[in-house]
C-alpha positions in Angstrom: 0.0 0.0 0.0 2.8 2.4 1.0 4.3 1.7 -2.4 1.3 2.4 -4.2 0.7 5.6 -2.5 4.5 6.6 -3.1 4.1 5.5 -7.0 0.6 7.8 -7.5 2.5 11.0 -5.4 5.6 10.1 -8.0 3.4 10.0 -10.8 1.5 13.3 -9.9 4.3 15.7 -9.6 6.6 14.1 -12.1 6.3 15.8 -15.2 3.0 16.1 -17.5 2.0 17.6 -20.3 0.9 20.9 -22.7 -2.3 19.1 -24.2 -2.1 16.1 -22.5 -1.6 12.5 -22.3 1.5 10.9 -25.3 -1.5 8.8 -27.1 -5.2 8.6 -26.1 -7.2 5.1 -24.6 -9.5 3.6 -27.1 -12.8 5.6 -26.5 -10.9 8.9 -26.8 -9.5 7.6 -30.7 -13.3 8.0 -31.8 -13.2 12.1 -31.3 -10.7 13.6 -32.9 -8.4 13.0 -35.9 -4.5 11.6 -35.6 -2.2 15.0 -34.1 0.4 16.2 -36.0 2.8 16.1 -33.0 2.7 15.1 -29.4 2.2 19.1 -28.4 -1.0 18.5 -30.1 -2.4 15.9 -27.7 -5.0 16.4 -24.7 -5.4 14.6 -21.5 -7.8 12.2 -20.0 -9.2 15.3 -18.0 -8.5 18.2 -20.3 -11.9 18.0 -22.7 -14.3 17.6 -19.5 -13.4 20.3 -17.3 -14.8 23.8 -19.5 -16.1 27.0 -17.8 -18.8 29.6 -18.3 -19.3 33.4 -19.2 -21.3 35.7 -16.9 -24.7 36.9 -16.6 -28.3 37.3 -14.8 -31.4 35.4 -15.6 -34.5 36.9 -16.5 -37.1 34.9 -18.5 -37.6 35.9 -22.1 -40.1 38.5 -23.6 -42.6 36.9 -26.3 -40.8 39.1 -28.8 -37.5 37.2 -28.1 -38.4 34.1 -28.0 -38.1 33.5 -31.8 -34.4 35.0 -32.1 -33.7 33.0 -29.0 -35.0 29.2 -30.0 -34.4 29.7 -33.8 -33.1 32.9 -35.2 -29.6 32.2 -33.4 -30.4 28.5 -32.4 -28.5 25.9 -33.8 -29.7 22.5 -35.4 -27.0 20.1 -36.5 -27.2 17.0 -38.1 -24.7 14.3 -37.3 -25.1 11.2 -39.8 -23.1 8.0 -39.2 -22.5 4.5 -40.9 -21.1 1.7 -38.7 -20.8 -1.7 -40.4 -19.0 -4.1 -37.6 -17.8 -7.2 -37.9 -16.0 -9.7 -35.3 -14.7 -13.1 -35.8 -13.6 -15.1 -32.6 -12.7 -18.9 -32.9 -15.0 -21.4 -31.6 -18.2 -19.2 -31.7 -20.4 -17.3 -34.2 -19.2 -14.0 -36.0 -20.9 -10.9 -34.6 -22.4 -8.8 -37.3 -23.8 -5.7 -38.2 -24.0 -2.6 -40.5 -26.4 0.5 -38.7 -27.2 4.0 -39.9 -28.2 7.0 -38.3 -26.3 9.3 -35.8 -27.7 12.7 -33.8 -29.6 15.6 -34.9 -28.1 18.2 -32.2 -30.0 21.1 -31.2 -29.0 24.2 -28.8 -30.6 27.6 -28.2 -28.4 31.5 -28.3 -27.4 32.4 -24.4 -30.4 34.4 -23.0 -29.0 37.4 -21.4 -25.4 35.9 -21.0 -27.4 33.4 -18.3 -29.0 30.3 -19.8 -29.0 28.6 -22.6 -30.7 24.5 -23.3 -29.9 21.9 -25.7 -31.1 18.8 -26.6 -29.8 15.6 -28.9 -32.0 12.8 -30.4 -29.9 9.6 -31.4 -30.5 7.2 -33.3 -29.2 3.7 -34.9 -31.7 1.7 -37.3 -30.8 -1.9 -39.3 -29.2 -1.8 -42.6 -27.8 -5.3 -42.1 -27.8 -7.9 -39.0 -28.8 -11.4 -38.4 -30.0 -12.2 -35.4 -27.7 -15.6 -34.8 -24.6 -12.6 -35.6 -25.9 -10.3 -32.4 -23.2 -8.7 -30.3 -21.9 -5.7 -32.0 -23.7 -3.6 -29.5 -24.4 -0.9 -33.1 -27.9 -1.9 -31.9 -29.9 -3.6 -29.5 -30.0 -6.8 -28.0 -31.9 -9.0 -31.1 -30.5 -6.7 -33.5 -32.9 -3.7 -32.8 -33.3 -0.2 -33.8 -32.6 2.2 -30.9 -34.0 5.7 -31.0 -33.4 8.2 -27.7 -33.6 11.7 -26.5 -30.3 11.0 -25.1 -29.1 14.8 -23.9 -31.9 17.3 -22.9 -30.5 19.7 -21.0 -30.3 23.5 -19.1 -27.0 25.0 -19.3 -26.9 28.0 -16.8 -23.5 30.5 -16.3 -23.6 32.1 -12.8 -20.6 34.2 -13.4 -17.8 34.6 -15.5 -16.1 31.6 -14.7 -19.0 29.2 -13.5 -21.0 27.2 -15.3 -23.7 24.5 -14.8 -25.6 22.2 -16.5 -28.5 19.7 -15.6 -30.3 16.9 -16.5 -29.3 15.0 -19.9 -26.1 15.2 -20.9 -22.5 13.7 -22.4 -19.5 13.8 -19.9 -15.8 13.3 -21.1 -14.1 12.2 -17.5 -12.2 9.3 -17.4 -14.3 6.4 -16.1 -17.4 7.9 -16.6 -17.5 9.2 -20.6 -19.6 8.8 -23.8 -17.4 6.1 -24.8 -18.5 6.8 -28.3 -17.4 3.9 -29.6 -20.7 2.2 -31.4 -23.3 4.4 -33.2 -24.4 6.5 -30.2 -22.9 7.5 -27.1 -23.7 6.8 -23.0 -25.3 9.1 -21.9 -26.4 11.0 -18.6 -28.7 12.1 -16.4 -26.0 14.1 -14.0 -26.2 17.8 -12.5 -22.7 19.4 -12.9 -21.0 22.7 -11.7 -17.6 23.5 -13.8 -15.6 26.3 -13.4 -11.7 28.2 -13.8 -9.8 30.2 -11.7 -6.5 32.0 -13.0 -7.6 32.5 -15.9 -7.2 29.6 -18.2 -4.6 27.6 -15.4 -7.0 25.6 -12.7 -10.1 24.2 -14.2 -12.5 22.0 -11.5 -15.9 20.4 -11.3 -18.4 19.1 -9.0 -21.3 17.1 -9.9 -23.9 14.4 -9.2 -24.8 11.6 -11.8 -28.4 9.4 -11.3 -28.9 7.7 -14.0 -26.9 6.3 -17.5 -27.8 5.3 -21.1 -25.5 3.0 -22.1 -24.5 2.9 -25.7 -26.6 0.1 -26.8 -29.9 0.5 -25.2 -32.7 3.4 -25.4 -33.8 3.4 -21.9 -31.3 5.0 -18.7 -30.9 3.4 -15.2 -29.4 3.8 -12.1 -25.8 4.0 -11.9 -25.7 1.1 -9.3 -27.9 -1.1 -11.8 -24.9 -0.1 -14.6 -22.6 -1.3 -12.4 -24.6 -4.5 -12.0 -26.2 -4.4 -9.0 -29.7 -5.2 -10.4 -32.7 -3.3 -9.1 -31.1 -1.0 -6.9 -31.0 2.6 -7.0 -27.7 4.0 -6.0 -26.0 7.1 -7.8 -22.6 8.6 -8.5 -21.1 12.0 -7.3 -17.7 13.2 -8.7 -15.2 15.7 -8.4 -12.6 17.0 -10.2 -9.6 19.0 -10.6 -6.9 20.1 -13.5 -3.7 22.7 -13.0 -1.6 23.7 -15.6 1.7 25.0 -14.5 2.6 26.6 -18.5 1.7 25.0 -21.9 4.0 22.2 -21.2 2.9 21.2 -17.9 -0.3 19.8 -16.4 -1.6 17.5 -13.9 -5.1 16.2 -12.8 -7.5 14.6 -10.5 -10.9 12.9 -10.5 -12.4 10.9 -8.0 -16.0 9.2 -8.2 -18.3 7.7 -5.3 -20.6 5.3 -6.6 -22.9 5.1 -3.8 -22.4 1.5 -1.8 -20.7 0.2 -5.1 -17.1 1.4 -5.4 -15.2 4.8 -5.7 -12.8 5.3 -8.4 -9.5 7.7 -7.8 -8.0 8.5 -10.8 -4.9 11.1 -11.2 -2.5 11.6 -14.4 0.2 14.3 -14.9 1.8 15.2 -18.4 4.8 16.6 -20.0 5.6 18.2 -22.8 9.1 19.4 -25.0 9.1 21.4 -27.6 12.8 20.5 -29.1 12.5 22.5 -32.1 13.8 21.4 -35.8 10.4 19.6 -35.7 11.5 17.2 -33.1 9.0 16.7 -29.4 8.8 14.7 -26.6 6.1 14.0 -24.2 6.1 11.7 -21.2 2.9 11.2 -19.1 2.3 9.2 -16.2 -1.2 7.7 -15.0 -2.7 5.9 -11.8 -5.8 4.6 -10.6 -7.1 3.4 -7.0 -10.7 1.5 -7.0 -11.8 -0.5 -4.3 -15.4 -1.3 -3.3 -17.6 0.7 -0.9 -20.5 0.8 1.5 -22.8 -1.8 1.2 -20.4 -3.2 -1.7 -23.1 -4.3 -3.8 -20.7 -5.9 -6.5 -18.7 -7.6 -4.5 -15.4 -6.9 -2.2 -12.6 -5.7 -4.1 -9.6 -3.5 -3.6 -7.1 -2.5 -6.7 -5.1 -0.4 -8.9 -3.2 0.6 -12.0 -0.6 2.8 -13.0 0.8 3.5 -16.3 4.0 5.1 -17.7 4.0 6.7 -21.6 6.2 8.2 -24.0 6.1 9.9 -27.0 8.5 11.3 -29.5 7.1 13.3 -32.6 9.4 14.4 -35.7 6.9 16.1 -37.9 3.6 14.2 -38.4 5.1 10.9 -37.5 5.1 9.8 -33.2 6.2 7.1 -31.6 4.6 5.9 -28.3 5.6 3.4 -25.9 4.1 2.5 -23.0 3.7 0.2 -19.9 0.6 -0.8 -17.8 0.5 -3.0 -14.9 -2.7 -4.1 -12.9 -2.6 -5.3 -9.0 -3.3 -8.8 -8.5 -6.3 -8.8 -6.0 -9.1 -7.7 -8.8 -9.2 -6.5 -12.9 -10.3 -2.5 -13.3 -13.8 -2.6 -13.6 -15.3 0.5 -16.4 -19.2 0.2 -16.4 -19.5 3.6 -16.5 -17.5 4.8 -19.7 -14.0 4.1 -21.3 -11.2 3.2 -19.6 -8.3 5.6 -19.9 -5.3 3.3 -19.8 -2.5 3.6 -21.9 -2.6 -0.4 -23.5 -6.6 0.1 -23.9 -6.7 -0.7 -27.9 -9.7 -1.7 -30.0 -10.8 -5.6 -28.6 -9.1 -5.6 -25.4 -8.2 -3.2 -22.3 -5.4 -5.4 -20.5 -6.6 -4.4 -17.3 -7.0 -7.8 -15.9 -5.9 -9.0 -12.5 -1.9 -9.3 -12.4 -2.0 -8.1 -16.0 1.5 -6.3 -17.5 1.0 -5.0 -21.1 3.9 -3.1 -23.0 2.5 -0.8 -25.9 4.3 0.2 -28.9 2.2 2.4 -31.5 2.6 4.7 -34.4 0.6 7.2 -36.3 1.9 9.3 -39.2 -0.5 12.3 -40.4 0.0 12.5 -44.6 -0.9 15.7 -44.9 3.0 16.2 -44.0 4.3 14.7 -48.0 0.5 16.3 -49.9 -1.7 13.7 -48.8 -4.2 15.8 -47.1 -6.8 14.6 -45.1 -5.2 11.0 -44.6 -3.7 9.5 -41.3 -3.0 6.2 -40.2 -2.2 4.9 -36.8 -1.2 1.5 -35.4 -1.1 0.0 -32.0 0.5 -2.9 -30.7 0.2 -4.6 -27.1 1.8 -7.6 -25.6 -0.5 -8.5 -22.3 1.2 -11.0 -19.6 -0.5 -12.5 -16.9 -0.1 -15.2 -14.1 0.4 -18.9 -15.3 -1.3 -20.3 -12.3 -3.1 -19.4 -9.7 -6.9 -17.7 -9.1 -5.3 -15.1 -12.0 -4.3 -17.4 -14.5 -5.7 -16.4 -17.6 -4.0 -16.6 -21.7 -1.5 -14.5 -22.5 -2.4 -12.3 -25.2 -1.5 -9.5 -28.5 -3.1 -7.1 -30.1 -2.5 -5.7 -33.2 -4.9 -2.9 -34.4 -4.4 -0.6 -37.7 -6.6 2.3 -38.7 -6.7 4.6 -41.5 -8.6 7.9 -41.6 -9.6 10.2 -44.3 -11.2 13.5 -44.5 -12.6 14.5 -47.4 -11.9 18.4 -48.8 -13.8 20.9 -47.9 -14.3 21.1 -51.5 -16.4 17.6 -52.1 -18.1 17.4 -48.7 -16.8 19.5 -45.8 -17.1 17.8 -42.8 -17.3 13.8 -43.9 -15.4 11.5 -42.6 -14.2 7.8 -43.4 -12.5 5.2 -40.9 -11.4 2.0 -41.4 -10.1 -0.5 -38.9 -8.6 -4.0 -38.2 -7.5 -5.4 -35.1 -6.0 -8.9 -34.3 -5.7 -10.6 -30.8 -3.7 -13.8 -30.4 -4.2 -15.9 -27.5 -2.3 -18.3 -26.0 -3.0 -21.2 -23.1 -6.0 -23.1 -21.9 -9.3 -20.9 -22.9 -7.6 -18.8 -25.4 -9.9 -17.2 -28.1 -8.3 -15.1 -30.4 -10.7 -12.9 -32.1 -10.4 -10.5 -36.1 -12.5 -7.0 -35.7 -13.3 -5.2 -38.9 -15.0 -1.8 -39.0 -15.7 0.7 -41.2 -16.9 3.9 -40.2 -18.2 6.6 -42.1 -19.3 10.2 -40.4 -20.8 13.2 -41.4 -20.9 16.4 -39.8 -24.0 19.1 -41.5 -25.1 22.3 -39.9 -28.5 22.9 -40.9 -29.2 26.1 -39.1 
């Protein structure tokens, strides 16, 4: 334990980062295009934690009502394609191919005070068997899902305060949209965000009920997520993030999930700028979750704590990195994507006594003409115990993925991705598994 403690202190005054952590977990890969360089890349923490302007609330006339729900409104249509398709040995392929995406919607500020939004998603069946189910693009059976899944009242109470309630996304490690399928999780949370020193401390405070996970229509309590059926627990968070300059960050979040568990997560981040094109970025990681209260899940008590590195020489970076999980229990992520370095597309190597060692490499094209195309690659070498109540198979991962972004000039704002990943197992009750996805998005302002 005193290690452990040591290690996390280590970790969060070490060194971290600019823009964030040296290469981003799986969910975060979904968001955002491949850097050019290392000083390009965000934290874990750094897209959650925004801020507010100032104001006072008054309701609106009649005769502003139309400038403030339409005539400076905006309405944005968010179109997606997902076909999926997974083959693991010794089972049936999982198959699917969805349409849909969001049609986003969100008022002009009323008097620098309040402002509400609200996003209908949907996914609907282009292609899926039902003895192929288990891409989670749709619903158990291979069913449509349609859901208001944000509805929401964002309020500023001053200039650097902001909150929102009721249906929302979040972006916190542990608890994010995990936008990973055709929709997102979302939330039904109550959230206070705010900055101090101007753009240098960012924190929030907040309170999360229910959650719509990714595949279904309908939210629950956060203690049913978690798998304590028919119970009716929530989740309060907190969270803090300090830059020191552009170079140099460091964060916090911790979340209670009432009589289930409580998750401390902290990460700190480095950055070099060593001109001639050249950077360097090292970023450290650590997590402490153990159950709570009634510990309706079970007893457990464990951690994780990574290590990354990145080097950049123009568009091209190089990341290595090394994850290792405490023996008593795996990291458990019901609430959103987990934020490790070694989390690649089919596996998180988070498991009980689990080391993985990741080696990845993305190149954006735009560098030699080829604009609008980026690649990336991961690979991760998991090792676990032989023997013993951990003993599970060894494993790899290989995952490459392609990206292009079409001009401006043909269709501004569409976007193709296309993906394979390999796992190799080895030992009694391996599986090794073949993941192919293409993705295509759109992104169309209608008002």
């Amino acid at each position: 334990m005193v290690r452990q403690l040591r290690l996390a202190l280590m970790i969060a005054i070490a060194a971290c980062s600019g823009r964030g952590i040296a290469a981003d977990a799986e969910y975060q890969t979904h968001e955002k295009p491949v850097p050019g360089s290392v000083l390009e890349e965000q934290g874990s923490l750094e897209p959650a934690l925004g801020t507010g302007t100032s104001g006072y609330w008054l309701l609106p006339r009649v005769n502003e009502l139309k400038e403030l729900y339409w005539d400076k409104a905006s309405l944005t249509l968010k179109p997606r394609s997902y076909y999926l398709n997974k083959q693991r040995d010794g089972t049936s392929d999982r198959v699917a191919w969805a349409a849909g995406g969001s049609l986003e919607y969100k008022t002009a500020l009323y008097k620098d005070t309040f402002s509400t939004g609200a996003t209908v998603y949907t996914s609907q069946k282009l292609y899926g068997p039902r003895d192929k189910d288990g891409t989670r693009l749709l619903r158990d059976g291979q069913k449509e899902i349609t859901v208001l899944g944000e509805a929401y009242l964002d309020i500023r109470l001053n200039k650097t305060i902001n909150a929102r309630l009721y249906r929302q996304g979040l972006n916190l490690p542990y608890l994010s949209k995990n936008d990973t399928r055709m929709i997102p999780n979302t939330f039904e949370a109550y959230n206070i965000t705010g900055k101090r020193y101007g753009d240098r401390f960012s924190y929030g405070i907040g309170h999360v009920t229910k959650m719509k996970k990714l595949d279904s229509s309908s939210f629950k309590y956060m203690s049913d997520i978690a798998g304590a059926n028919d119970t009716k627990k929530g989740l309060s968070v907190v969270g803090a993030r300090y830059s020191l300059n552009k170079t140099l960050n460091g964060g916090m979040v911790n979340h209670y999930a009432w009589d289930v568990m409580n998750t401390f997560y902290i990460e700190s981040n480095s950055a070099w700028d060593l001109k001639n094109d050249i950077a360097l970025r090292i970023s450290g990681q650590y997590t402490r979750q153990q159950s709570i209260g009634d510990e309706l899940i079970g007893d457990f008590n464990t951690s994780v704590y990574g290590l990354k590195l990145g080097a950049s020489y123009k568009s091209a970076i190089l990341s290595l990195a090394y994850t290792s999980t405490d023996d008593d229990h795996s990291i458990l992520s019901p609430f959103g994507g987990y934020p490790g370095y070694a989390s690649i597309i089919i596996k998180d190597f988070d498991r009980a006594g689990e080391d993985a060692w990741l080696v990845g490499l993305s190149y954006n094209a735009a560098e030699i003409g080829l604009d609008g195309l980026s690649v990336f690659a991961n690979y991760v070498d998991g090792d676990t115990p032989d023997s013993g109540r951990n003993a599970s198979p060894d494993q790899q991962e290989l995952d490459i993925t392609a990206d292009y972004y079409f001009p401006k000039t043909v269709a501004d704002g569409l976007w193709l991705r296309t993906r394979m990943a390999l796992l190799n197992q080895q030992g009694p009750d391996a599986t090794d598994q073949q993941d192919y996805r293409i993705i295509l998005n759109y992104t169309l302002p209608l008002h």
